[in-house]
ZAROBA-390139 format. One record per residue (C-alpha): x, y, z; residue in three letters; chain; residue number from 1. Coordinates in Angstrom, 1 decimal, decimal comma, always signed. Each point is the difference from the previous one (the first is absolute). Layout:
NODE X Y Z ala A NUM $
...
// end
This chain:
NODE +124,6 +65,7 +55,4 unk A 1 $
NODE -1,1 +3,2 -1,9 unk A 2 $
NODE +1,9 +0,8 -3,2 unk A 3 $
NODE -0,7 +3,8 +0,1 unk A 4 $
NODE -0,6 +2,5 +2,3 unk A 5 $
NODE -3,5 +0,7 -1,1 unk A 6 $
NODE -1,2 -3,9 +1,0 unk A 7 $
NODE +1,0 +0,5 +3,8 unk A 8 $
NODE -2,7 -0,1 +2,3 unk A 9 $
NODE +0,8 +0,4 +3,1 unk A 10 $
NODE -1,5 +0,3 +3,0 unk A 11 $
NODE +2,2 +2,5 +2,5 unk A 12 $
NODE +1,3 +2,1 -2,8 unk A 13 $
NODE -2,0 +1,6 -2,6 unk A 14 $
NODE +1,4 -0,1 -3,3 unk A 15 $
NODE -0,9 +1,9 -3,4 unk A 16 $
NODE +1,7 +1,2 -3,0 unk A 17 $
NODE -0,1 +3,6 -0,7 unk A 18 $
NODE +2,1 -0,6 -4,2 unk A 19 $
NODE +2,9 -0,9 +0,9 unk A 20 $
NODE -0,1 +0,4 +4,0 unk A 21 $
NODE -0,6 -1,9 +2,1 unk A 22 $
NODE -1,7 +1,5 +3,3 unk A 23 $
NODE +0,5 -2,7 +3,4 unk A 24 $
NODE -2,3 +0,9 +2,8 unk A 25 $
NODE +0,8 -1,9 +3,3 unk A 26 $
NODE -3,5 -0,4 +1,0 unk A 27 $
NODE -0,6 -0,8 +3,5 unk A 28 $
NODE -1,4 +3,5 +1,7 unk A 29 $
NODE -1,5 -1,2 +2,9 unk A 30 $
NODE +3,6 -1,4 +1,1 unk A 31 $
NODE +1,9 +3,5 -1,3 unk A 32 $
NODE +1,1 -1,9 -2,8 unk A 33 $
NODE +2,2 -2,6 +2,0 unk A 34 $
NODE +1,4 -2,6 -1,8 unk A 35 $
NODE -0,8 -3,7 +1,1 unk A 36 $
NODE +0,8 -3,0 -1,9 unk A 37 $
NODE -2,3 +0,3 -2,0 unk A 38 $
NODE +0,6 +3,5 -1,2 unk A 39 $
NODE +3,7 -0,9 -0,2 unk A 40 $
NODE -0,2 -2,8 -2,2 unk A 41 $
NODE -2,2 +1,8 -2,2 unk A 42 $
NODE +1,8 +3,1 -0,5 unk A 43 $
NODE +3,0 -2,6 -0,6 unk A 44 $
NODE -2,0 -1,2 -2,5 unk A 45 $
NODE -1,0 +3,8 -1,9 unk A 46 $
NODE +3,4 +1,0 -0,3 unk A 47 $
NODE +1,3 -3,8 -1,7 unk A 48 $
NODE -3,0 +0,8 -2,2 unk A 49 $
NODE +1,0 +3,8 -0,9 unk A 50 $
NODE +3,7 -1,0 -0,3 unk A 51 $
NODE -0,8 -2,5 -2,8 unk A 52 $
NODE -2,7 +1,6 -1,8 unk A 53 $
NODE +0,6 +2,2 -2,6 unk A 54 $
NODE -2,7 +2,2 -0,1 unk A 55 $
NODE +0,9 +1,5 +3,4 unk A 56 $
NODE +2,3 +2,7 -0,6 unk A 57 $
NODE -0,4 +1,9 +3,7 unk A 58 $
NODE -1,4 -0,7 +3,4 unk A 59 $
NODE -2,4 +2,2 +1,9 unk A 60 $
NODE +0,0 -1,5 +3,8 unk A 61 $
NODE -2,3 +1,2 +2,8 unk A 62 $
NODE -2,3 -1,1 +2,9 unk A 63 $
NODE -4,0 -0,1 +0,2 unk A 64 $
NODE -1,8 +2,5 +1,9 unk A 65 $
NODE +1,3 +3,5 +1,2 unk A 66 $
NODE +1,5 -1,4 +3,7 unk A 67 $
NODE +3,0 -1,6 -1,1 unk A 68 $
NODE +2,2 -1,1 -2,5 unk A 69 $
NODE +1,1 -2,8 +1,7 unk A 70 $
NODE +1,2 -0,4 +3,9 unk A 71 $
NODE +2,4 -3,3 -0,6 unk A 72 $
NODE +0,0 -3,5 +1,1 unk A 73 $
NODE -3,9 -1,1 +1,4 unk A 74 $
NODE +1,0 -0,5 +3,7 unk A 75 $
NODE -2,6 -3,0 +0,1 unk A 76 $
NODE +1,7 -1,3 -2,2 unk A 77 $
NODE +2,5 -2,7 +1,6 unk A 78 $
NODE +2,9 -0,5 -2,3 unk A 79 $
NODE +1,9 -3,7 +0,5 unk A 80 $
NODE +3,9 +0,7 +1,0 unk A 81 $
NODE +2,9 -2,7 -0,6 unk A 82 $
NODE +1,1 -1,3 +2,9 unk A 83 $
NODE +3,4 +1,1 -0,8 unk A 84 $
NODE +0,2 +3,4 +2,2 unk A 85 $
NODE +2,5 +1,5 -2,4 unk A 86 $
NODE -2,8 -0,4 -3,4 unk A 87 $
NODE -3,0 +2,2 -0,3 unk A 88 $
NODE -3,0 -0,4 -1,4 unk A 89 $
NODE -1,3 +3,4 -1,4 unk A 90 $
NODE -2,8 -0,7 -2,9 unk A 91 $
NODE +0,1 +4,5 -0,3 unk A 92 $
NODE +3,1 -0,8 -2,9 unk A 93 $
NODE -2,4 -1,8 -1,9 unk A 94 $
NODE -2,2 +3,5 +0,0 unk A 95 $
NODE +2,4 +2,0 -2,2 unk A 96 $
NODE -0,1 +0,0 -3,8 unk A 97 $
NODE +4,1 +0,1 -0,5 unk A 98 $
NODE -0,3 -3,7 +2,1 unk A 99 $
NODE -1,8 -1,2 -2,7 unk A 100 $
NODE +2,0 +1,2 -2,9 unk A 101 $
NODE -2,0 +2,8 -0,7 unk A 102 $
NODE +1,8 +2,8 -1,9 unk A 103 $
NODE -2,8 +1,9 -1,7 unk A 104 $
NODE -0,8 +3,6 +1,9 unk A 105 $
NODE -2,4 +0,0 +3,0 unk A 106 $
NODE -1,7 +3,3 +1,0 unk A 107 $
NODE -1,1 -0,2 +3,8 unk A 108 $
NODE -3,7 +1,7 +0,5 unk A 109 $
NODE +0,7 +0,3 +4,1 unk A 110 $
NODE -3,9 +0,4 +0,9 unk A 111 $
NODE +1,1 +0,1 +4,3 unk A 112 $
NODE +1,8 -1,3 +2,6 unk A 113 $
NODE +3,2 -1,9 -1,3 unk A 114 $
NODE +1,3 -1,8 +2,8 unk A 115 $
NODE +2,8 -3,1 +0,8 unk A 116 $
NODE -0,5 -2,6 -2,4 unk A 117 $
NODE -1,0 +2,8 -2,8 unk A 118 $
NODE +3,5 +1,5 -0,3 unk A 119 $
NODE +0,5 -3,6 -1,6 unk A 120 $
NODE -1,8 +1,2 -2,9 unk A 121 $
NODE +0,5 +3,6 -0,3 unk A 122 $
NODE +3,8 -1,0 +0,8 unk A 123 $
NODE +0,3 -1,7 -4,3 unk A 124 $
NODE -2,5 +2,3 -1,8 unk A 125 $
NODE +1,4 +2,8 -2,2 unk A 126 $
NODE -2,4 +3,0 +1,1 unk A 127 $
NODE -2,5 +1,0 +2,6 unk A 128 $
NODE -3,1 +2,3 -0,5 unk A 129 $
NODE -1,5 +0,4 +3,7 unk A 130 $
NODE -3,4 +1,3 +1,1 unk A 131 $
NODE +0,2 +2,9 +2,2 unk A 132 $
NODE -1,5 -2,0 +2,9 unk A 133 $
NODE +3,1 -2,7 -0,3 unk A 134 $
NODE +2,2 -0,8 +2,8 unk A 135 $
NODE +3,1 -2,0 +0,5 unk A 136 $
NODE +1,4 -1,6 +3,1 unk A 137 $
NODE +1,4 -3,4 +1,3 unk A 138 $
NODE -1,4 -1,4 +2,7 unk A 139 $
NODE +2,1 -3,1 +1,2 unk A 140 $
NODE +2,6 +1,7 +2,6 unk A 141 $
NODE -3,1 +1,3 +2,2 unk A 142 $
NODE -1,0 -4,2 -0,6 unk A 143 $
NODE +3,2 -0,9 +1,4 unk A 144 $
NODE +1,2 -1,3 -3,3 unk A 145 $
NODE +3,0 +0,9 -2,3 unk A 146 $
NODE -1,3 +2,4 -3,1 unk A 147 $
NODE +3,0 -1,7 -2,6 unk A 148 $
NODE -1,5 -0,8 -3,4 unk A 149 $
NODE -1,8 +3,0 -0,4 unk A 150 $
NODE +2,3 +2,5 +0,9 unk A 151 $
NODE +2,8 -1,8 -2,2 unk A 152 $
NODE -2,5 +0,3 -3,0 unk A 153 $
NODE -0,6 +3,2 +0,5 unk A 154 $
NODE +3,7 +1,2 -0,4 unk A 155 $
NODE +0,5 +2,3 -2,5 unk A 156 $
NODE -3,3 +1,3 +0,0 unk A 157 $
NODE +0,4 +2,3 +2,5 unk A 158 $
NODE +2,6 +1,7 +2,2 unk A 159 $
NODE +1,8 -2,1 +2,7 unk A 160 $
NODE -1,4 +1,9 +2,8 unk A 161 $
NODE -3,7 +0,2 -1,2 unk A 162 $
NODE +0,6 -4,0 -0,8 unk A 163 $
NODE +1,2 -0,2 +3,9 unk A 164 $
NODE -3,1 +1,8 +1,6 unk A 165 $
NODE -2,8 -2,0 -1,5 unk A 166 $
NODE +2,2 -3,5 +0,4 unk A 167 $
NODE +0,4 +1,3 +3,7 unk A 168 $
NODE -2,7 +2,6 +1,2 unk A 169 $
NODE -2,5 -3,0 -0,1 unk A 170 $
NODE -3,6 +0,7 +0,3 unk A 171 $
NODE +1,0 +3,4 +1,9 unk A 172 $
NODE -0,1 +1,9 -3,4 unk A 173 $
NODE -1,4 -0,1 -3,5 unk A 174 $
NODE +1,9 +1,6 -3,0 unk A 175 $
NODE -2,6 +1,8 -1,7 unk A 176 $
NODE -0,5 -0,1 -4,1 unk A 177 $
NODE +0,9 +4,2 +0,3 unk A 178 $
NODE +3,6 -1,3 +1,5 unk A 179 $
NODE +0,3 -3,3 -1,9 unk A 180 $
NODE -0,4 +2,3 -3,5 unk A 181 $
NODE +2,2 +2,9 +1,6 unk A 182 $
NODE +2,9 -2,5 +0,5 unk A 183 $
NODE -0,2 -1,6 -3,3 unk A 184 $
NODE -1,8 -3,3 +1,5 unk A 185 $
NODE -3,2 +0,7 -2,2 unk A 186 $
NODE +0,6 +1,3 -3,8 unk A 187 $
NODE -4,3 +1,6 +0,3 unk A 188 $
NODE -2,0 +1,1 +2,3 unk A 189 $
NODE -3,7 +0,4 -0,8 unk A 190 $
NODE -3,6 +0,0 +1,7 unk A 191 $
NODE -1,2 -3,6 +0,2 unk A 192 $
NODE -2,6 +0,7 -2,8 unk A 193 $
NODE +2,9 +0,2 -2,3 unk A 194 $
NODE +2,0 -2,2 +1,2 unk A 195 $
NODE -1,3 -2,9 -2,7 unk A 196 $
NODE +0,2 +2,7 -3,0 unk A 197 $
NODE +3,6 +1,1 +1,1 unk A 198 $
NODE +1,2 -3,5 +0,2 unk A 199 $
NODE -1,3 -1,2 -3,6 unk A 200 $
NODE +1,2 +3,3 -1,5 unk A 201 $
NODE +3,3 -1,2 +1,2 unk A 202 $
NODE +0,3 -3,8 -1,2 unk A 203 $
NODE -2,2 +0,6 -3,4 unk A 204 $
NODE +2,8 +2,6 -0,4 unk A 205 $
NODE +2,5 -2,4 +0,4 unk A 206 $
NODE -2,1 -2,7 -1,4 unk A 207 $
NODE +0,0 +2,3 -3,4 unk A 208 $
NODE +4,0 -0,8 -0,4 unk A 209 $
NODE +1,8 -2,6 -2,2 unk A 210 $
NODE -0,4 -3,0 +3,1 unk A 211 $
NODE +3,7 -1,5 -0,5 unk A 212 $
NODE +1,2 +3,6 +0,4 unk A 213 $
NODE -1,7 +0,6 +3,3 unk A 214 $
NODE +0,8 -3,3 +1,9 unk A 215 $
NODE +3,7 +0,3 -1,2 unk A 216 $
NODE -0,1 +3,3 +1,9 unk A 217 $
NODE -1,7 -1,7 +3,1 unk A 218 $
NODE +2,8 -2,5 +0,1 unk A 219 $
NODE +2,3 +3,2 +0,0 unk A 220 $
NODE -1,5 +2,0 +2,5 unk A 221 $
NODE +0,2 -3,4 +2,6 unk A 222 $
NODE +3,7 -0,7 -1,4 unk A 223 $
NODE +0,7 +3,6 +1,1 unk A 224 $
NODE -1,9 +0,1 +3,3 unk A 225 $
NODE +1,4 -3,9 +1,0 unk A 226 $
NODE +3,1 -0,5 -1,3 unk A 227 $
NODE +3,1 +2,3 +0,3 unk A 228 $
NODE +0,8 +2,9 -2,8 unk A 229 $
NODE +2,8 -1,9 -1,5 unk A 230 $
NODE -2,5 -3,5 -0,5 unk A 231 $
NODE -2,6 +2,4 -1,0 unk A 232 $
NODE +2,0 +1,3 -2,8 unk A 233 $
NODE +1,3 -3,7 -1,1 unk A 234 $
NODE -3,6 -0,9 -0,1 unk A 235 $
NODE -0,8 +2,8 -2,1 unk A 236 $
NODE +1,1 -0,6 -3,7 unk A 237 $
NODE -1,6 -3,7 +0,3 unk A 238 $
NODE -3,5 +1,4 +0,9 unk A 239 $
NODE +0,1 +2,5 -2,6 unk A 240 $
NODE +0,7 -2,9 -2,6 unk A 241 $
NODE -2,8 -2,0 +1,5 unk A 242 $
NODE -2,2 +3,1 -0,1 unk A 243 $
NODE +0,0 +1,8 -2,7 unk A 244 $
NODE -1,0 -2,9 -2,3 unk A 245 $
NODE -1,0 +0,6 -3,7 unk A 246 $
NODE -3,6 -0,1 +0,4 unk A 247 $
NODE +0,5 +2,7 +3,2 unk A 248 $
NODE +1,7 +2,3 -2,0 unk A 249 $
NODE -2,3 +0,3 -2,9 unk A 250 $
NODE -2,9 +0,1 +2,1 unk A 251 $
NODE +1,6 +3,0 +1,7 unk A 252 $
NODE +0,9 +1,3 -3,6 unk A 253 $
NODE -3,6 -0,4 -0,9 unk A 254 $
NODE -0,9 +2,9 +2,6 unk A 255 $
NODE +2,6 +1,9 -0,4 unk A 256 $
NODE -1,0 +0,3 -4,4 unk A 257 $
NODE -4,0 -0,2 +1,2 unk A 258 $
NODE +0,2 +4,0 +0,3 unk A 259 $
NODE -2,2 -0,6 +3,4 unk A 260 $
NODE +1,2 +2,5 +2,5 unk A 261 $
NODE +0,4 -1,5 +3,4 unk A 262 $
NODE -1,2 +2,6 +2,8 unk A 263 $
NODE +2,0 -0,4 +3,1 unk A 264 $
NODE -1,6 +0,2 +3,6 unk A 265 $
NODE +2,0 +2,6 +2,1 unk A 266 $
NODE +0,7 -1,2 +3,8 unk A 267 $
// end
């Protein structure tokens, strides 16, 4: 097993580190990025990595090629089922990085179509920087299937009745990137050729900060979009104390004495 993030070598995700972030590439374009076994186990495997090395401080996650970012489960692929009728098999929760205890920042680079099995990952990052050419949409009703993770992970994210046409409309629309960032779905909206530069900007930025600092704030924002207000609020004293460690602080002190002027990017 790799110790760090930088020994993975894998062969359906491309990995590299950028400092301290980490860009994951799910890397199988001429199957729009679908995830197989293979890809799952190994993306598994990349966020285990990131959650337990050190020198990862932010995630950059996108897809290979310009078609798609990724279009969900590989339908060749056929997934074993218990026999019990009431248990499901569904390998798409071992795709997102909260499932694997990840809790540093991950910046989605959405490169195309994000379809069905996607929203499992775009459903646990924090933001999403979109090429123009993007589009969203869920597929399984016009299948004859139920659309149930996805939609559930993707509450909160945007309004109930946007949420309620892609989970029902099927293949018979496509929310484009313009909409998605109009609604609030997408944080950035860019030309694909900047879609790479916007993302980076992004998690170096966040990246820069005081690393205790940020995931304590990570675990905040899920506390807050999970749990209810009051639980929230209960949670919070306990993960500023685990946040804002000695070491944190001084290391934001240190920039705040350095005299180096931080220039904001307006949005």
């Amino acid at each position: 097993m790799p110790t760090s993030f930088a020994d993975l070598e894998l062969a359906t995700v491309v990995t590299r580190l950028d400092g301290a972030v980490a860009w994951v590439v799910l890397n199988r374009p001429d199957s729009h990025n679908a995830f197989d076994e293979q890809l799952t186990d190994e993306l598994e495997l990349a966020w285990t990595t990131i959650r337990d090395d050190d020198a990862v401080r932010a995630v950059v996650l996108t897809g290979s090629g310009d078609k798609a970012f990724c279009t969900g489960i590989d339908r060749n692929w056929d997934v074993p089922q218990p026999a019990d009728p009431t248990k499901i098999n569904d390998p798409g929760l071992r795709l997102s990085p909260k499932a694997a205890g990840l809790l540093k920042p991950v910046v989605a680079a959405v490169n195309g179509m994000a379809c069905g099995g996607a929203f499992y990952l775009l459903g646990e990052v924090e933001t999403i920087v979109a090429a123009e050419t993007a589009t969203f949409f869920d597929p399984h009703t016009t299948y004859g299937m139920t659309a149930a993770f996805e939609p559930i992970l993707l509450v909160g994210q945007l309004p109930f009745g946007e949420l309620a046409r892609i989970a029902l409309m099927g293949n018979h629309e496509r929310m484009t990137a313009q909409r998605a960032h109009q609604i609030g779905f997408v944080q950035d909206l860019v030309p694909l050729d900047e879609l790479h530069a916007t993302a980076g900007r992004i998690a170096h930025a966040i990246a820069s900060q005081p690393a205790t600092a940020v995931e304590g704030t990570v675990r905040a924002l899920w506390a807050g979009r999970e749990k209810s207000r009051a639980e929230a609020l209960a949670l919070a004293p306990q993960l500023i104390i685990d946040g804002n460690l000695p070491e944190s602080i001084a290391e934001g002190h240190a920039v705040f004495t350095s005299g180096k002027r931080t220039d904001p990017t307006l949005r």
